[in-house]
C-alpha positions in Angstrom: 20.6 230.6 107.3 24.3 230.4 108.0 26.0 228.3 105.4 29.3 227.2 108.0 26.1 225.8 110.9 24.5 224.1 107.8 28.1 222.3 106.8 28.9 221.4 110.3 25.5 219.7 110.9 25.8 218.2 107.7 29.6 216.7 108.8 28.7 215.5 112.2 25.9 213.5 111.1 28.3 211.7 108.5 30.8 210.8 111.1 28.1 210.0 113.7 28.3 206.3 111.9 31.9 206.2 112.0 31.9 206.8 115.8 30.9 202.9 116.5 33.7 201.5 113.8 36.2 201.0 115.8 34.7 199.6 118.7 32.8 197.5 116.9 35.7 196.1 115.2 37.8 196.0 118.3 34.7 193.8 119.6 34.8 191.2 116.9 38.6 191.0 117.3 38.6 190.1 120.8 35.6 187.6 120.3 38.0 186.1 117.7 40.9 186.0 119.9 38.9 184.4 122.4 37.7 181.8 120.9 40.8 180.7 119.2 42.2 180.6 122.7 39.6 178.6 124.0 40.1 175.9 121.2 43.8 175.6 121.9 43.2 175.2 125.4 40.0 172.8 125.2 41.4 170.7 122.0 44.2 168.6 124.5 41.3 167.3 127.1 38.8 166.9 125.1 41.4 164.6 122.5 42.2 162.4 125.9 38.5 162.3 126.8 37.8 160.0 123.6 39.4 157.0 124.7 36.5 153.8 125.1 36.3 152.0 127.5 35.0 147.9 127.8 31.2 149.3 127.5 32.0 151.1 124.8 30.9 154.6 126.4 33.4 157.4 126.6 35.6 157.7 129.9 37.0 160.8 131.1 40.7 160.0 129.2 43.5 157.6 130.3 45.1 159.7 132.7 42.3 160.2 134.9 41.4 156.5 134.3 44.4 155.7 136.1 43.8 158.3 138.6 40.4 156.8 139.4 41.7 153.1 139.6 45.1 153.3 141.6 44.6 157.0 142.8 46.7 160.2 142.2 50.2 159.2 142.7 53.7 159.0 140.9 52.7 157.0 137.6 55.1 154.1 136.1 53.7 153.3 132.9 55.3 149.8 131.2 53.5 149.0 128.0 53.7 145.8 126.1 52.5 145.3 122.3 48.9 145.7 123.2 49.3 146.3 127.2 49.9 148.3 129.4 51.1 147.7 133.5 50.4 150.9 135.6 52.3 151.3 138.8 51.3 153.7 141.3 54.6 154.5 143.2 53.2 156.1 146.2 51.1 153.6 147.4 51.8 150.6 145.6 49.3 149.2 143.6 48.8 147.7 139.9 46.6 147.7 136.9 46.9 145.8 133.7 45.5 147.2 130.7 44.6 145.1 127.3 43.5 147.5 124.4 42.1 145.7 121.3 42.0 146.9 117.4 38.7 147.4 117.0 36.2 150.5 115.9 35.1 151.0 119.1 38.9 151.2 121.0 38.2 148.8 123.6 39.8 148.5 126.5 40.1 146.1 129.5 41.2 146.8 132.6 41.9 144.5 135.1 41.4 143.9 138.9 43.5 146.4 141.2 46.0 144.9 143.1 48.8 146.2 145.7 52.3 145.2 146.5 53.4 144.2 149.2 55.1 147.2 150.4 56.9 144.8 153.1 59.0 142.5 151.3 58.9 145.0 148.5 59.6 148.9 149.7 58.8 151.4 146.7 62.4 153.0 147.5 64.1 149.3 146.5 61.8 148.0 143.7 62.6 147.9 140.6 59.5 147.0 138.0 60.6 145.6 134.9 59.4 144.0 131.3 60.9 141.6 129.0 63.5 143.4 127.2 62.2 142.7 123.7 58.5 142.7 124.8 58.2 139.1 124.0 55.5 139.0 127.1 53.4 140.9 129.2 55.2 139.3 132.4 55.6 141.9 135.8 58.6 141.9 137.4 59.2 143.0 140.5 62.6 142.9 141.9 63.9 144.8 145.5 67.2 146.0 144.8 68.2 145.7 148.6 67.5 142.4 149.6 67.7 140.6 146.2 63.6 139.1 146.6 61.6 139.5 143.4 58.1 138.0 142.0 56.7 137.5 138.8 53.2 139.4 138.2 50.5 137.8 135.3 47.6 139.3 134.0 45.1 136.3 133.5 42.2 136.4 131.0 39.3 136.2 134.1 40.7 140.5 135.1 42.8 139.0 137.4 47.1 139.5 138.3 48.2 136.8 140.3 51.7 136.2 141.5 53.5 133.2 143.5 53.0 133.0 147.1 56.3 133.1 148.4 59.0 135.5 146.9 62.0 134.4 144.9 64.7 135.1 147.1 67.8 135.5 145.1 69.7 137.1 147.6 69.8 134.8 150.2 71.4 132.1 147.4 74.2 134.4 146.2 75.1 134.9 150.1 76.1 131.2 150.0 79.4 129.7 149.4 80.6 129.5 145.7 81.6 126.5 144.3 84.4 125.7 142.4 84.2 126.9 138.8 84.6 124.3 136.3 87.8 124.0 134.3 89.0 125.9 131.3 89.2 124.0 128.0 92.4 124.9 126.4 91.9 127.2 123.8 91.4 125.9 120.1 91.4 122.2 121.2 88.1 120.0 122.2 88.1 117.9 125.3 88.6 114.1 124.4 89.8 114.7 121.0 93.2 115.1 119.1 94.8 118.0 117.3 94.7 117.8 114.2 97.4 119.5 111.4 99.5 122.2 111.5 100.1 122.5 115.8 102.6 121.4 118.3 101.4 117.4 119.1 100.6 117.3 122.6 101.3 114.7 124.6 99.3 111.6 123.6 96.5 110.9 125.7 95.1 107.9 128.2 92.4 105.8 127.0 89.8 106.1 129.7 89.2 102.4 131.7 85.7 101.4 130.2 85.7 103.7 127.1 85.2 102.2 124.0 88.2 101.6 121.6 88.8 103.7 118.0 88.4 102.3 115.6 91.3 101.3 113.6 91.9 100.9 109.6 93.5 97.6 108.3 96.1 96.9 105.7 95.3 94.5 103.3 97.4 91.5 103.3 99.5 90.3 100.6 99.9 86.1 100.7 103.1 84.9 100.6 104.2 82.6 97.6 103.6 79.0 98.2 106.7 76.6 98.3 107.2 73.7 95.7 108.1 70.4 97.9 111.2 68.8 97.0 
């Protein structure tokens, strides 16, 4: 028996399990990676898929909420304390949203409505809040022709708005009228300077106007007279 065969049999039957060691662990790294990658990617939708909506069941996330109410589109989103108006700028139509602090996250969503595109061209409007959010009123203003309307999110799911637009442009094409006069600076209209300044020139009681009142004097009696 040849001693160097005998060694050699005896090596390659040690390393035979050291063959697999490497792929194996190449394996579980890419696994690893894989899944890691996965959960990065996955973690975003399936954190917007947990909003509730009014039945209390989860909806497919906000986003495509609002794509599924007022279709895809350019979104204008104007929240409000609690609310939020959703403006689809391609073609025009509203939502109102009312979210409540509850466990379950509720949500109600109102009746879709659309502009009218009109008296109100998405290139010209404007769509506008109170500044301090002391409301959930809707503006909506056309830049062009100076109309605007006032949009209200009722408690029935409904947004109603006046009939007839505001048209503010068609007033400030008018005439102005005369501005009313300057009161002199530092000095009230009907009353006197008092102390210290120039005295102006004294002034006209008005026909009709009632009097000032004025202090009087008492008066001394003047010695009596003895008859001769």
């Amino acid at each position: 028996m040849n001693p160097t065969k005998t060694a050699r049999r005896i090596m390659s039957r040690r390393s035979e399990p050291g063959r697999w060691t490497l792929p194996f662990t190449i394996g579980i790294a890419l696994g690893l990676a894989l899944a890691i990658a996965y959960a990065v990617l996955a973690w975003p939708a399936w954190w917007s898929g947990r909003s509730e909506d009014g039945s209390g069941g989860t909806s497919g996330g906000f986003l495509r909420t609002v794509q599924a109410d007022v279709g895809r589109g350019e979104y204008l989103f104007l929240p409000c304390r609690r609310e939020m108006w959703v403006v689809n700028k391609v073609n025009g139509k509203l939502v109102h949203y009312q979210f409540f602090d509850n466990e379950l996250g509720t949500v109600e969503r109102s009746r879709i409505v659309a502009i009218n595109q009109e008296l109100f061209p998405l290139r010209d409007t404007d769509f506008l809040l109170s500044d301090r959010n002391l409301n959930s009123l809707l503006w909506v203003a056309n830049r062009a022709t100076g109309d605007f309307q006032l949009w209200r999110a009722n408690r029935d799911g409904t947004l109603s708005t006046d009939k007839e637009a505001v048209s503010a442009g068609t007033d400030l094409r008018q005439a102005p009228s005369e501005p009313s006069p300057v009161r002199a600076e530092g000095r009230l209209p009907g009353r006197r300077q008092i102390g210290g300044g120039q005295a102006g020139a004294p002034e006209t009681p008005q026909p009709g106007a009632a009097q000032p009142k004025r202090r009087l004097e008492p008066q001394v009696p003047a010695p009596a007279t003895k008859d001769r």
